[in-house]
C-alpha positions in Angstrom: 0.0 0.0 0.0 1.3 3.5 -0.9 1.9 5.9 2.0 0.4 9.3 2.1 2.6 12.3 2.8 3.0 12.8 6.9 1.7 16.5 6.3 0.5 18.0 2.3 3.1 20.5 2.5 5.9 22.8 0.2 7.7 19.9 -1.2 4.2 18.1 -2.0 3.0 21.5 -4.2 6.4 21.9 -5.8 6.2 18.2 -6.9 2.5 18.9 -8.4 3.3 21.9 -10.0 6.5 20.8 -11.4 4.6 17.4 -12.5 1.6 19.5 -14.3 4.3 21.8 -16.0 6.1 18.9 -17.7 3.4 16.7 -18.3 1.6 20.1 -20.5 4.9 21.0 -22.1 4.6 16.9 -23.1 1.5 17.5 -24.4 1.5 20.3 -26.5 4.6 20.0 -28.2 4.4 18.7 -31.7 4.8 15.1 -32.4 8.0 14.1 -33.1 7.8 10.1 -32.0 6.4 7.6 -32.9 3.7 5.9 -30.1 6.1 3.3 -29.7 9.3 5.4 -29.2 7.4 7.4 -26.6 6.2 4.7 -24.5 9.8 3.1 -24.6 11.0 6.3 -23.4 8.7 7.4 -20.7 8.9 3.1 -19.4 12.9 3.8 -19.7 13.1 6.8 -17.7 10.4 5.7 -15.0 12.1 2.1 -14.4 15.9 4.4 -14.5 14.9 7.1 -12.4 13.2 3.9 -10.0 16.7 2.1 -10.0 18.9 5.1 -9.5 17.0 6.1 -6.7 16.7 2.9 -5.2 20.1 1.8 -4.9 21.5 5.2 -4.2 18.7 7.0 -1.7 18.0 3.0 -0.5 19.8 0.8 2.0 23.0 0.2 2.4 24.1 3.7 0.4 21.2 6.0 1.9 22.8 9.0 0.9 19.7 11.0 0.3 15.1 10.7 1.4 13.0 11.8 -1.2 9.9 14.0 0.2 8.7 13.1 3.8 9.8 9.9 4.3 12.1 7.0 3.4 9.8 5.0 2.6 7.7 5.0 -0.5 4.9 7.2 -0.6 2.2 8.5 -3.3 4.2 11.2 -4.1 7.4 9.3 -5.0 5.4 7.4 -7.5 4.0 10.3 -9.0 7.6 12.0 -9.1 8.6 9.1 -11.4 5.1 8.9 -13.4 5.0 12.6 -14.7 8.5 14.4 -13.1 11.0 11.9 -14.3 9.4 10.6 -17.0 8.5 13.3 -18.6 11.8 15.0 -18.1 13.6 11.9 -20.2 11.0 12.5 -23.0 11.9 16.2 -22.8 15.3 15.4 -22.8 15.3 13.4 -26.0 13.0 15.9 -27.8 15.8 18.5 -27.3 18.2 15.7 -28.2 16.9 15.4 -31.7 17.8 19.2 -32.6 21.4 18.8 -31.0 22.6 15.5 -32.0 24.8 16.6 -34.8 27.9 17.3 -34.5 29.1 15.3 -31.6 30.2 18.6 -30.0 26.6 20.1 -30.0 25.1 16.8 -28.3 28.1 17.4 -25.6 27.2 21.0 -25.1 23.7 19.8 -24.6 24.0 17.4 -21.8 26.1 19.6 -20.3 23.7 22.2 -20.6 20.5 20.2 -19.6 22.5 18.3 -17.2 23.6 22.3 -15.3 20.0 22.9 -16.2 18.6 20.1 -14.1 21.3 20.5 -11.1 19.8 24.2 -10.7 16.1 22.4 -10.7 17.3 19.4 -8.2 18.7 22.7 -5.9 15.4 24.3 -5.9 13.9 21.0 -5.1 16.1 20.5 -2.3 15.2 24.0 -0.8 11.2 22.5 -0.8 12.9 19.6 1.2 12.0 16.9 -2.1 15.4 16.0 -1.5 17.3 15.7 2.0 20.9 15.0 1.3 22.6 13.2 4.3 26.1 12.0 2.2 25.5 13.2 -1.1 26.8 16.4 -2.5 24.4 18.7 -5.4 27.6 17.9 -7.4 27.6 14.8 -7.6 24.2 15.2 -9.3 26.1 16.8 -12.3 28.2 13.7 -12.1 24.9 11.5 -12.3 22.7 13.4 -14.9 25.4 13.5 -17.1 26.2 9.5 -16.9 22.3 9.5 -17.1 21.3 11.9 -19.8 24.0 10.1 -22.1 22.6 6.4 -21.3 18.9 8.2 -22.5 20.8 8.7 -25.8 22.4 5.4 -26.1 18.8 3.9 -25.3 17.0 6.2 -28.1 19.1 5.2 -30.2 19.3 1.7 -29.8 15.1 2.0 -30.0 15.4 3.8 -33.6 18.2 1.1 -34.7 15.6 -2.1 -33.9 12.4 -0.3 -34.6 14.1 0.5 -38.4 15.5 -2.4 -38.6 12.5 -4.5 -37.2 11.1 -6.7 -39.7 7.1 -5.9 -40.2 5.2 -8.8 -42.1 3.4 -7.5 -45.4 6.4 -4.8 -46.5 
């Protein structure tokens, strides 16, 4: 059963907000996937963002709670439904404009990756995120290895959805 939040407070709002924000931007952007690609995507980046959090934030490591409570609680699963998820699928639709040369794609996770480190730091002044041995930079660290294993994934999705074989061509 999921827990709800100990008290609806800042860090529950920020979530929300943040969550509608994404999810909208999601939404009214012009198509640029296919239905498949997209579900990959957002089931990539939910599952990652699960993971990462689990073995880092989780026992033995605990180096950081997310929201009110170690334990898993309604909000954690709606941070990885529409915050995470929707921040990989946001990721990759910039992707697509930068991916050419290699030294525009660089710039960009670097970019995105400083981008998000600024976001994480406003979420950790709504105490989302309680730090205990972890250090904001070693969230550049992360995003980076992170943003760049979205792009090896997308890209590995195109290779076998083009190369897939689909009975009648």
């Amino acid at each position: 059963m999921l827990l709800l939040p100990k008290k609806f407070d800042e860090n529950e709002i920020f979530i929300l907000i943040i969550g509608f924000f994404l999810t909208l931007l999601v939404l009214i952007l012009p198509r640029k996937f296919s239905l498949t690609e997209t579900v990959l995507i957002f089931l990539f980046n939910f599952y990652l963002a699960a993971v990462v959090d689990h073995i880092i934030a989780g026992p033995p490591l605990n180096l950081y709670d997310i929201m009110d409570d170690p334990k898993f609680e309604i909000m954690d699963l709606f941070m990885y439904l529409f915050v995470y998820t929707s921040s990989g699928y946001l990721f990759i639709y910039g992707y697509t404009y930068f991916s050419r040369p290699w030294y525009k794609s660089t710039a960009y996770v670097l970019a995105v990756a400083l981008f998000t480190v600024g976001l994480e730091w406003i979420a950790h002044n709504f105490l989302v995120f309680k730090y205990f041995e972890w250090s904001i930079y070693f969230s550049m660290i992360a995003y980076v290895i992170l943003f760049t294993v979205n792009i090896y994934f997308f890209k590995l999705v195109r290779h076998l959805l083009r190369n897939a074989h689909v009975p009648g061509q």
